[in-house]
C-alpha positions in Angstrom: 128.8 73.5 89.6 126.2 72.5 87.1 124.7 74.3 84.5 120.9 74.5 84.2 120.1 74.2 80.3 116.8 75.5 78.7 114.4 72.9 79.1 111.2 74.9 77.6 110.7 77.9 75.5 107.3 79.9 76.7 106.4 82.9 73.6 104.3 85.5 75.4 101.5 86.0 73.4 99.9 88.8 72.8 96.2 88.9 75.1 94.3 91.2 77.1 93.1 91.1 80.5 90.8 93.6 82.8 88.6 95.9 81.2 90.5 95.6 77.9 94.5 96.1 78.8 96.6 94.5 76.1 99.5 92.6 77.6 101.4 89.6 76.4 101.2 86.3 79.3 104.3 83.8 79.0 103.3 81.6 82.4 99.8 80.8 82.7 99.2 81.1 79.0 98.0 77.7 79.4 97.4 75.1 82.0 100.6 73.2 80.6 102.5 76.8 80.8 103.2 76.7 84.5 106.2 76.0 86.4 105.6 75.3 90.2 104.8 77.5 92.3 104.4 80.2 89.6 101.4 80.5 88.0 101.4 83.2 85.2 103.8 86.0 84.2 102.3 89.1 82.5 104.4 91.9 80.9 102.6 95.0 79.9 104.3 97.9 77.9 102.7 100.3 75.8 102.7 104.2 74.7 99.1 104.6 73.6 96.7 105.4 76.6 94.0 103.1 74.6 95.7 100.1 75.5 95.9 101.0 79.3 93.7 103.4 80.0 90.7 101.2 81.2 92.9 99.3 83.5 91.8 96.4 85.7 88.4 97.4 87.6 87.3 96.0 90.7 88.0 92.0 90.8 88.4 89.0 93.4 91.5 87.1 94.5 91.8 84.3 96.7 94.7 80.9 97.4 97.9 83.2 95.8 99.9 86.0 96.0 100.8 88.9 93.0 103.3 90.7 92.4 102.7 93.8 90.6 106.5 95.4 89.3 106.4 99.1 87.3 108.9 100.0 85.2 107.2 103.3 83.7 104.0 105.4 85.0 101.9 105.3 87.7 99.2 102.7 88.8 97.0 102.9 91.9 96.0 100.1 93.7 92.3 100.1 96.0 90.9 97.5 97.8 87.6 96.6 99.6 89.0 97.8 102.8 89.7 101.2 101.7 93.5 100.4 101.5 95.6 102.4 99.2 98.8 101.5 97.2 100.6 103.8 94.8 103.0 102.8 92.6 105.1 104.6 90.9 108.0 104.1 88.8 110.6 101.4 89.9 108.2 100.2 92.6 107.1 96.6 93.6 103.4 95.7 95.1 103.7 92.3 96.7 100.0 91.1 97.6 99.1 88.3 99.1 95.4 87.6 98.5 95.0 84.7 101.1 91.3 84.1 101.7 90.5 87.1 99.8 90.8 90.4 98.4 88.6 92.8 96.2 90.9 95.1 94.7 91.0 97.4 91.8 94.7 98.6 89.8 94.0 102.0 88.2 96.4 103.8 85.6 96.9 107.3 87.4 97.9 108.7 83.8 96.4 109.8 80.5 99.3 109.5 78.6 102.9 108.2 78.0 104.7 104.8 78.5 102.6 102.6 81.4 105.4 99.3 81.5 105.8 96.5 84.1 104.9 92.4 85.1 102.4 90.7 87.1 103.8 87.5 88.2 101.3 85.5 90.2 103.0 83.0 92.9 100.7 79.7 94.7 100.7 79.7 98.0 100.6 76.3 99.9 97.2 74.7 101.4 98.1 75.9 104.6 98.5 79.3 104.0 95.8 79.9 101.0 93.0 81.2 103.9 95.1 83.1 105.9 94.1 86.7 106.0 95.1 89.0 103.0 98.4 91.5 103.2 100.1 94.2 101.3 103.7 95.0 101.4 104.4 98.6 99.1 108.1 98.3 97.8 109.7 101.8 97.3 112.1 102.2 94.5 114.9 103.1 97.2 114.3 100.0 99.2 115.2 98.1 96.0 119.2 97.4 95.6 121.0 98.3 92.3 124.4 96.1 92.0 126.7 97.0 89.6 127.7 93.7 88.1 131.6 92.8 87.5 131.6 92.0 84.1 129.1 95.2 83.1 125.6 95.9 83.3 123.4 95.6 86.3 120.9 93.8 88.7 118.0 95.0 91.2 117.0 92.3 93.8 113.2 92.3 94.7 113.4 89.0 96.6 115.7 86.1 97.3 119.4 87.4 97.3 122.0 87.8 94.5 125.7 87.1 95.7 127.7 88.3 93.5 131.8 88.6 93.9 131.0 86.5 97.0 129.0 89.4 98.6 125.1 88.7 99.1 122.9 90.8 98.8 119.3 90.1 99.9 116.4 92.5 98.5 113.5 93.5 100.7 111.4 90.4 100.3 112.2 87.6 102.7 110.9 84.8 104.4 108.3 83.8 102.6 107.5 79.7 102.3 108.6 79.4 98.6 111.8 81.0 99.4 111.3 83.0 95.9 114.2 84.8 94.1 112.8 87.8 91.8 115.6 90.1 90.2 115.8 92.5 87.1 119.1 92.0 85.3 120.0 94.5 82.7 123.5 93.3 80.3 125.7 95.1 78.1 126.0 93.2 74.5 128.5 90.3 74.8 128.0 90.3 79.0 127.7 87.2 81.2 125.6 86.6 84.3 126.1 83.8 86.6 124.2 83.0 89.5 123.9 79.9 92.0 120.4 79.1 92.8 120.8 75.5 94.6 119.7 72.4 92.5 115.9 72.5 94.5 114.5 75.6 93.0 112.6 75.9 90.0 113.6 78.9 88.0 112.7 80.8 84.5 114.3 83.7 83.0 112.3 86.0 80.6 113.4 88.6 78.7 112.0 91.9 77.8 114.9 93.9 76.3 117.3 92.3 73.6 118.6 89.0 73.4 120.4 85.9 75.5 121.5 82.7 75.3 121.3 79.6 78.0 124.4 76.9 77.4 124.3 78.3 73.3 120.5 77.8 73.1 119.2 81.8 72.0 116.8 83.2 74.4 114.6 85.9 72.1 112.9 89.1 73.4 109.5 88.4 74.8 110.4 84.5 75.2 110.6 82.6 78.9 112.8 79.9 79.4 112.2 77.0 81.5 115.4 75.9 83.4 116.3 72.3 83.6 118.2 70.7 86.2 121.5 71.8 87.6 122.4 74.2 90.5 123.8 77.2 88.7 122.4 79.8 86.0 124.2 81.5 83.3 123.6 83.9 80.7 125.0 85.5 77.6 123.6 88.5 76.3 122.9 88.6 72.6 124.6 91.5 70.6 121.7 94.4 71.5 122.6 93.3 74.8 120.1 91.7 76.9 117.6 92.8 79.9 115.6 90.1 81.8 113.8 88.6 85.0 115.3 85.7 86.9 112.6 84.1 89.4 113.6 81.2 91.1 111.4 79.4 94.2 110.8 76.2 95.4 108.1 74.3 94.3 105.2 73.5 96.5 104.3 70.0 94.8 100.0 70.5 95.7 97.6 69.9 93.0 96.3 73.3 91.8 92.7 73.8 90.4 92.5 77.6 89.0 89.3 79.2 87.8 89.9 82.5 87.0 90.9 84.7 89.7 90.6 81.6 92.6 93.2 79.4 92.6 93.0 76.3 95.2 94.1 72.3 95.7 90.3 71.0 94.4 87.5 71.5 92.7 85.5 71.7 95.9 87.6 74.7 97.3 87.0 76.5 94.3 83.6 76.1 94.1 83.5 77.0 97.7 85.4 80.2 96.5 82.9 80.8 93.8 80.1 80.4 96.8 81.7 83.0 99.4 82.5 86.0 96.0 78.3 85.4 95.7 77.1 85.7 99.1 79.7 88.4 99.9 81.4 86.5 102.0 84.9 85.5 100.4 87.1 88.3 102.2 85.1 87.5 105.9 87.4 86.0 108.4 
């Protein structure tokens, strides 16, 4: 077993997105900020309707997937097809924009906490112009483990095995074989998990504080893992709640502008062509 130390600190810095949302973005702050295949990491959390309320109005996708995860309130997701996706508290929107999608996500509230992530996730060459797909995850399809030493995990994708029991959440199959799992800790708690030594894998947390082989992991802070086939984590003395995403990289070039993400320049200006003309989502 070897540990995988903290090979980057990512701050989330505070930023807005869609028609004025405030969020803070860890991934995808920057070019450099990436870790293969993920592409950006968005946490949102806020109490005051002004810095929800306007939401994210209608806007393309096309060469990735998203994963929308809500923690508190109620967000409604519509699409160019008339499709229909409501999430509510606990639940998981796994989209995969493929060739393309025109979609809209909505608040459905006018006031009280609105708190989640949207992690966005490459997809290979291969599979970037295949058609686009929803999966809706209810809250109950989600599993809750009690962990042995305290605290708790819920397992989106991948599996968890802990005290040698796996357990696989609803998302599987998918090329990048990704791992995506909440993880709450009491103060002075350890979680351990094997990953295998070919994954890439961060862990950011949103509540407390950890530490990674005695380097402290700060609230609102992603870490980078380095090398090694096994994860551990020590919550801080608040005790610690984070995200653990693991997947294996796709090694393609990626050329992102804005909400296109391809291998080249050329298939992103392609992209840019077919959003014009109104072709981007045609088959």
């Amino acid at each position: 077993m070897t540990i995988r130390p903290i090979q980057r600190i990512i701050e989330a810095l505070p930023t807005s997105d869609g028609a004025g949302v405030k969020l803070r973005r860890s991934l995808g702050s920057s070019q450099f900020a990436r870790l293969d295949p993920f592409l950006m990491l968005d946490e949102f959390s806020s109490d005051n309707p002004d810095d929800y309320i306007a939401g994210f109005p209608s806007h393309p996708h096309r060469g990735f997937e998203t994963v929308t995860y809500l923690l508190d309130g109620h967000m409604l997701h519509e699409d160019h097809l008339g499709n229909r996706g409501d999430l509510k508290t606990g639940a998981v929107q796994w989209m995969t924009a493929g060739r393309g999608i025109i979609h809209s996500e909505m608040p459905q509230q006018q006031e009280g906490r609105l708190r989640g992530f949207q992690l966005w996730i490459n997809l290979p060459a291969k599979e970037k112009m295949k058609p686009a797909g929803y999966r809706d995850i209810d809250p109950a399809e989600i599993p809750v483990l009690q962990l042995p030493g305290g605290g708790s995990a819920r397992v989106v994708a991948g599996t968890l095995v802990i005290a040698d029991a796996a357990v696989p959440g609803p998302m599987q199959g998918l090329t990048t074989d990704p791992l995506y799992a909440d993880v709450e800790l009491p103060s002075g708690a350890q979680f351990s998990q094997k990953l295998g030594a070919e994954r890439n894998a961060f862990v950011y947390v949103f509540e407390g504080s950890a530490s990674i082989s005695g380097r402290a992991l700060d609230n609102h802070h992603a870490a980078i893992l380095g090398p090694g086939d096994t994860v551990q984590i020590d919550a801080g003395d608040r005790g610690a709640r984070f995200l653990l995403l693991a997947a294996r990289p796709l090694n393609e070039p990626v050329v992102q502008y804005g909400p296109f993400v391809m291998n080249t320049r050329e298939e992103i200006e392609q992209a840019m062509r077919d959003y014009q003309a109104g072709t981007l989502t045609s088959a």
